[in-house]
Z-matrix of the N, CA and C atoms (Angstrom, degrees):
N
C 1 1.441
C 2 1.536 1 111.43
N 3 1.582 2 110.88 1 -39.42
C 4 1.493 3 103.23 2 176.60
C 5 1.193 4 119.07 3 -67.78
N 6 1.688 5 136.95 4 -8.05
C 7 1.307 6 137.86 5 -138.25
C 8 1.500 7 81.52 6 -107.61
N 9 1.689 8 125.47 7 -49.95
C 10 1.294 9 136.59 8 -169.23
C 11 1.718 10 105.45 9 -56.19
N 12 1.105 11 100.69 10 -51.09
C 13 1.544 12 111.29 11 168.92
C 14 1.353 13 108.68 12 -51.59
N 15 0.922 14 117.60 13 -90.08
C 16 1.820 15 111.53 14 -172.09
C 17 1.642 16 112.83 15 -65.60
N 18 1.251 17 127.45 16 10.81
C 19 1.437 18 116.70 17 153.50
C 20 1.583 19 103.91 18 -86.44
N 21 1.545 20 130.91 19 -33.58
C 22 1.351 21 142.52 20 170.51
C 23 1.551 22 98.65 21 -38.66
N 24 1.071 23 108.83 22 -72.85
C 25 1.631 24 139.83 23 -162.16
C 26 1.635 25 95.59 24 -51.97
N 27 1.046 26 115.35 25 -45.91
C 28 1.394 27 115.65 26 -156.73
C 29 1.778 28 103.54 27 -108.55
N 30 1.774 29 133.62 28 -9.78
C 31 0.950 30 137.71 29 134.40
C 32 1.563 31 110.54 30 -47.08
N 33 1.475 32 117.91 31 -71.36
C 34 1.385 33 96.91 32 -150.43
C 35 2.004 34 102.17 33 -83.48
N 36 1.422 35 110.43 34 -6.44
C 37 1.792 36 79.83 35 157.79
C 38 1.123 37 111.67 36 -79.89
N 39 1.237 38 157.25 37 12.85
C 40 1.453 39 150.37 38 167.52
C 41 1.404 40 101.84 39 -84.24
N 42 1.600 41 123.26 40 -75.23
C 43 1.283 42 103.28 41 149.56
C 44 1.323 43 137.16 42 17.67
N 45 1.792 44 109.85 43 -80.70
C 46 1.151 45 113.25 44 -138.91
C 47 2.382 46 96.78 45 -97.80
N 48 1.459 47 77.17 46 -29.76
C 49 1.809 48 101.07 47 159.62
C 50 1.537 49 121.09 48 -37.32
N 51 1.675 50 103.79 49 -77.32
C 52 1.394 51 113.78 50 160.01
C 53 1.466 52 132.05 51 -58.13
N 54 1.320 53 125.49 52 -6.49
C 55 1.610 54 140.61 53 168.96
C 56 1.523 55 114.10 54 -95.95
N 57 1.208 56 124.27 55 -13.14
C 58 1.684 57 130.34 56 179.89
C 59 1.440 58 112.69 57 -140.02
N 60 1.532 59 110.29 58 -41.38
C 61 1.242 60 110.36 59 -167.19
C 62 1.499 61 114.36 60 96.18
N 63 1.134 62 132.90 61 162.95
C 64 1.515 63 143.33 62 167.59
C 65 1.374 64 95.99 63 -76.00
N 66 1.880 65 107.86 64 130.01
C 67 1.179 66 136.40 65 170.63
C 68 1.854 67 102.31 66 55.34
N 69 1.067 68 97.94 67 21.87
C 70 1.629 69 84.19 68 177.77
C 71 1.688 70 129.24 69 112.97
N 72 1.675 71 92.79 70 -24.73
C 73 1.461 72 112.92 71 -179.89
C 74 1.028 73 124.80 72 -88.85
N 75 1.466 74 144.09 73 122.20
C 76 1.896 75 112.17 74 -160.77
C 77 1.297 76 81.53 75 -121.83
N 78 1.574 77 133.41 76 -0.62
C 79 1.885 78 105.74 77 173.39
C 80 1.746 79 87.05 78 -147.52
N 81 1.480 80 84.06 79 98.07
C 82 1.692 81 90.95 80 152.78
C 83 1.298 82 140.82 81 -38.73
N 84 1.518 83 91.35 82 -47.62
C 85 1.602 84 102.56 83 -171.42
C 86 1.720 85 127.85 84 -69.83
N 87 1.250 86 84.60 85 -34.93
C 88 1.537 87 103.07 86 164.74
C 89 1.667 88 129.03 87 -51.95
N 90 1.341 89 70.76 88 -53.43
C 91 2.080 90 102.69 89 -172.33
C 92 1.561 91 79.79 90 -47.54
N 93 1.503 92 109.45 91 -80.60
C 94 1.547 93 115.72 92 -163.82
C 95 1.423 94 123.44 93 -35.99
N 96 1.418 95 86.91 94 -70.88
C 97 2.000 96 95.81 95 164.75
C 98 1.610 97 122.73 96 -33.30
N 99 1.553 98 111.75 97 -49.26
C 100 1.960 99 100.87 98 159.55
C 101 1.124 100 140.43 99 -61.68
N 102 1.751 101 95.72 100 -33.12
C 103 1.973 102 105.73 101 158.93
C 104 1.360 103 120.50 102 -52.88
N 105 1.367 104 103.40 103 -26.75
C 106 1.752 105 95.45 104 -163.92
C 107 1.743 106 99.77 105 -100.80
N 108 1.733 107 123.66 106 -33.74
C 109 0.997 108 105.39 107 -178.44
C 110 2.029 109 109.65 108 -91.50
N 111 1.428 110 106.80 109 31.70
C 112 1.587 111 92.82 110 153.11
C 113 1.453 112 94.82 111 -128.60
N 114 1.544 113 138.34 112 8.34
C 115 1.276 114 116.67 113 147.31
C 116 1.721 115 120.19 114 -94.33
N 117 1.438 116 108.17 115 36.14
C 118 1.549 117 116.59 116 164.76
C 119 1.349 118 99.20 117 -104.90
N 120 1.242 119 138.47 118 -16.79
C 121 1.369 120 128.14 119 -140.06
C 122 1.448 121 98.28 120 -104.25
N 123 1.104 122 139.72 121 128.71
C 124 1.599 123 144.77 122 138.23
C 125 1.535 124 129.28 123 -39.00
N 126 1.212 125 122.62 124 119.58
C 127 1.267 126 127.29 125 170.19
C 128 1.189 127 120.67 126 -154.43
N 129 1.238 128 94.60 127 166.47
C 130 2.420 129 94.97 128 -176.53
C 131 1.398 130 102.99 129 -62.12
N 132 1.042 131 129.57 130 -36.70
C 133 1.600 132 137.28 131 -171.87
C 134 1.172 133 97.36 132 -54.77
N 135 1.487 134 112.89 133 -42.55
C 136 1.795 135 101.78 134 -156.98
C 137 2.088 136 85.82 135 -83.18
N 138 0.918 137 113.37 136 -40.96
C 139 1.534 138 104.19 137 -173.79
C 140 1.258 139 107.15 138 -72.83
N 141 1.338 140 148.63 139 -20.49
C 142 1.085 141 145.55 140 170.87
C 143 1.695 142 118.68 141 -50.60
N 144 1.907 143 89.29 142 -48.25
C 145 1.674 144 99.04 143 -176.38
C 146 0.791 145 123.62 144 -65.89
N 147 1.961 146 110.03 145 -26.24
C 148 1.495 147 113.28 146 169.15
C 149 1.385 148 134.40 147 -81.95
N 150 1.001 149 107.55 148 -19.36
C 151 1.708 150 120.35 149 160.11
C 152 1.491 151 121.51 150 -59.94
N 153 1.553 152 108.83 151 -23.44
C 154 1.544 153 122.41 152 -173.11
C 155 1.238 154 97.60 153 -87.80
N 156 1.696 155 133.50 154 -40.16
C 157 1.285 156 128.16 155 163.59
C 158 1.255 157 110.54 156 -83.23
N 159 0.644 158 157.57 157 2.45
C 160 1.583 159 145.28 158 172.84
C 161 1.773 160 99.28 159 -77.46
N 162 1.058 161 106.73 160 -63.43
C 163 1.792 162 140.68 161 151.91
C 164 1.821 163 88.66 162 -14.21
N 165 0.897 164 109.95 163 -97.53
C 166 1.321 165 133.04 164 -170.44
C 167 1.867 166 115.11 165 -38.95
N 168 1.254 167 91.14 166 -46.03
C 169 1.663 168 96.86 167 167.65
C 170 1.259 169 117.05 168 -80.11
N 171 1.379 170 123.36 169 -42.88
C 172 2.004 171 106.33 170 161.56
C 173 1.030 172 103.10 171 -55.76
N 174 0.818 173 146.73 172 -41.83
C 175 1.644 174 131.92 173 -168.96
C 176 1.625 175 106.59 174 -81.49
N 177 1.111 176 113.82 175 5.70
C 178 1.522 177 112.48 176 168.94
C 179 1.542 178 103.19 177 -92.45
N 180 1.213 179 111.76 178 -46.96
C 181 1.583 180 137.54 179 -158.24
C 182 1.767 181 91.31 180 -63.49
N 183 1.695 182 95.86 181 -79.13
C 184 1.430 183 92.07 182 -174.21
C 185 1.742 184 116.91 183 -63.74
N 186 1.141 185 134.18 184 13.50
C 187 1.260 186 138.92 185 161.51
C 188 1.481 187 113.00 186 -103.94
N 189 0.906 188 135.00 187 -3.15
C 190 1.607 189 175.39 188 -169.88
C 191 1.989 190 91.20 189 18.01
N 192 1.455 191 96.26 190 58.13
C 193 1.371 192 125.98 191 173.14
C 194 1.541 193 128.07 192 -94.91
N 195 0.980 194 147.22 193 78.04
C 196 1.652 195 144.85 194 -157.36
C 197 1.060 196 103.76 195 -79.69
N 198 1.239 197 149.61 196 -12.51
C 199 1.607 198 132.80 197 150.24
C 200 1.061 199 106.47 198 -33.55
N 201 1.409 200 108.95 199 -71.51
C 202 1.754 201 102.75 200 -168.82
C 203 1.239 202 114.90 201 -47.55
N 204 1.639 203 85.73 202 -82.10
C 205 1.967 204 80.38 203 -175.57
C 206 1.444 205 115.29 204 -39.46
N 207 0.564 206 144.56 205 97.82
C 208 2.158 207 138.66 206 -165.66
C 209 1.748 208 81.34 207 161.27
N 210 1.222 209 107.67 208 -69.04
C 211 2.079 210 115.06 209 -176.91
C 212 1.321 211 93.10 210 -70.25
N 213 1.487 212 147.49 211 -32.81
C 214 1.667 213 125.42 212 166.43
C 215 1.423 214 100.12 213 -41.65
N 216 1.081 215 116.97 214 -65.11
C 217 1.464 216 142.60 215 -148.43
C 218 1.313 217 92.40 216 -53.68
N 219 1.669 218 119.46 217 -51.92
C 220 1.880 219 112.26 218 -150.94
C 221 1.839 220 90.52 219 -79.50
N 222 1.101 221 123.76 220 -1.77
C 223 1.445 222 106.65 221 -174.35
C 224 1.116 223 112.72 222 -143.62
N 225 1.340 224 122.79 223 34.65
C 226 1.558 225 131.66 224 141.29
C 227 1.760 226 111.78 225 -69.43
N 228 1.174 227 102.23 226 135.25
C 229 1.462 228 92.22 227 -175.21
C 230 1.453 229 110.55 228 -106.40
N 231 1.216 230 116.25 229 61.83
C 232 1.572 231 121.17 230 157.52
C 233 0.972 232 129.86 231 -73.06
N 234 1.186 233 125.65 232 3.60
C 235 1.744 234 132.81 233 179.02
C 236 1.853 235 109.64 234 -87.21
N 237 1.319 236 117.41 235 -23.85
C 238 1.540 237 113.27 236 -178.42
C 239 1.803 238 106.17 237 -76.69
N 240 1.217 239 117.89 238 -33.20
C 241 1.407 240 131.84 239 -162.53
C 242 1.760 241 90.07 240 -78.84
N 243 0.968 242 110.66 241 -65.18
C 244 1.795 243 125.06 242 -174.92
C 245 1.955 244 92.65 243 -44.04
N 246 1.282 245 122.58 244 -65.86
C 247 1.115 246 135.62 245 -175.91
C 248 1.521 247 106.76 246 -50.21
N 249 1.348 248 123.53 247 -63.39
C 250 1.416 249 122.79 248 157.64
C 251 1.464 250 124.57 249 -22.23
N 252 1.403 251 135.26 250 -56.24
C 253 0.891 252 151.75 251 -120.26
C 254 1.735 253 87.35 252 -123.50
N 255 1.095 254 119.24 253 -61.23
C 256 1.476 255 97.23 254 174.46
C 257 1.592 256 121.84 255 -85.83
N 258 1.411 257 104.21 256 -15.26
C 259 1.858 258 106.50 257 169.87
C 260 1.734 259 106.24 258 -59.42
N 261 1.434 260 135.19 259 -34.00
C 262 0.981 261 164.72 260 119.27
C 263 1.110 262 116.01 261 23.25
N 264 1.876 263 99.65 262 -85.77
C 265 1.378 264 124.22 263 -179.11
C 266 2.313 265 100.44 264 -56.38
N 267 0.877 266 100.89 265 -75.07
C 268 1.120 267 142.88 266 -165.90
C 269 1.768 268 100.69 267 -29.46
N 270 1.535 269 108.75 268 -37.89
C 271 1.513 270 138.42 269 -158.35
C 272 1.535 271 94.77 270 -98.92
N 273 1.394 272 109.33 271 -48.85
C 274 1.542 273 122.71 272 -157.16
C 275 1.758 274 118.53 273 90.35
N 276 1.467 275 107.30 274 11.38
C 277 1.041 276 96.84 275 -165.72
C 278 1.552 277 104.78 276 -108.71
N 279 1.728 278 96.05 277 103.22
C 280 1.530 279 121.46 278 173.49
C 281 1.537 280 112.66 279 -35.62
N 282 1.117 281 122.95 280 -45.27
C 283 1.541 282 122.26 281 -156.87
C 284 1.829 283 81.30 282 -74.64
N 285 1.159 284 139.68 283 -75.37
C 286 1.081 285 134.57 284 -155.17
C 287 1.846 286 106.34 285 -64.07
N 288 0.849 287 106.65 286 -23.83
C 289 1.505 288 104.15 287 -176.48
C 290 1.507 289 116.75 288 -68.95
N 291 1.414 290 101.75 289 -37.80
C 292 1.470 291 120.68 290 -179.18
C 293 1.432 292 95.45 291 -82.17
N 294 1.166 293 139.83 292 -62.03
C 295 1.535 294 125.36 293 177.85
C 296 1.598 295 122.54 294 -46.65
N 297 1.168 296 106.02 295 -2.14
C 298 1.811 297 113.37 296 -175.84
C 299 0.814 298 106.81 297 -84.77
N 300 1.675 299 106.74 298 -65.11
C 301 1.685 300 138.20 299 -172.06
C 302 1.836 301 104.21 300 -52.81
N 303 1.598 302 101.74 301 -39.08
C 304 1.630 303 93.51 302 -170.60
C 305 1.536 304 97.19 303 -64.89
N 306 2.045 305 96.75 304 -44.30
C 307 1.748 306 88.52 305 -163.83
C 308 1.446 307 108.94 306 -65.08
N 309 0.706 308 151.77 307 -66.81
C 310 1.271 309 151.27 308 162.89
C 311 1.590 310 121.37 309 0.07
N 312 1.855 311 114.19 310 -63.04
C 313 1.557 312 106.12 311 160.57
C 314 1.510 313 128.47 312 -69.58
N 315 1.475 314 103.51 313 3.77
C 316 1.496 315 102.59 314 -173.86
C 317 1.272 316 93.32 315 -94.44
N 318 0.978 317 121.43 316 -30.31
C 319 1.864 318 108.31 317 174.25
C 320 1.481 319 141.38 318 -81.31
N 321 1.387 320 93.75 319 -8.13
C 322 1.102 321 111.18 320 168.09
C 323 1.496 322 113.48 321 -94.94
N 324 1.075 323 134.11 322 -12.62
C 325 1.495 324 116.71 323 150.34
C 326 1.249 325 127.50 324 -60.24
């Protein structure tokens, strides 16, 4: 009787798994793959934000204040390029890997 039960139990979360997905998402792969190919992509936005922290951290420095610089830090957006770059690796998919890697050294100049 317990076996019937937890094959029940364990049918209908599969079920309910394959009908929504975990937490809401029903294709990972996808999801990921769009994260990474709009953190390959170049735009003024993305250089804008970094100019606003760059901005933001001298003015930590020469105020020789670490709040800020700490708030430069939370809103530099280096985390989409980094994410690119190994979603990328990971996929095999060259075009996005190379758009990470560029974005990524382009901001650091």
């Amino acid at each position: 009787m317990q076996e019937i039960g937890r094959y029940l139990k364990n049918t209908h979360w599969r079920a309910a798994a394959r009908r929504f997905g975990v937490w809401g998402v029903s294709d990972y792969y996808t999801l990921l793959e769009q994260m990474a190919g709009e953190g390959a992509q170049l735009n003024s936005g993305y250089f804008l934000v970094i100019l606003a922290a760059a901005l933001l951290a001298t003015a930590g420095l020469l105020l020789d204040n670490a709040s800020i610089i700490i708030g430069a830090m939370c809103i530099a957006p280096f985390l989409a390029p980094s994410r690119a770059v190994c979603i990328g690796g990971l996929y095999r998919n060259s075009k996005v890997f190379r758009g990470g890697l560029f974005n990524r050294s382009s901001a650091c100049l």
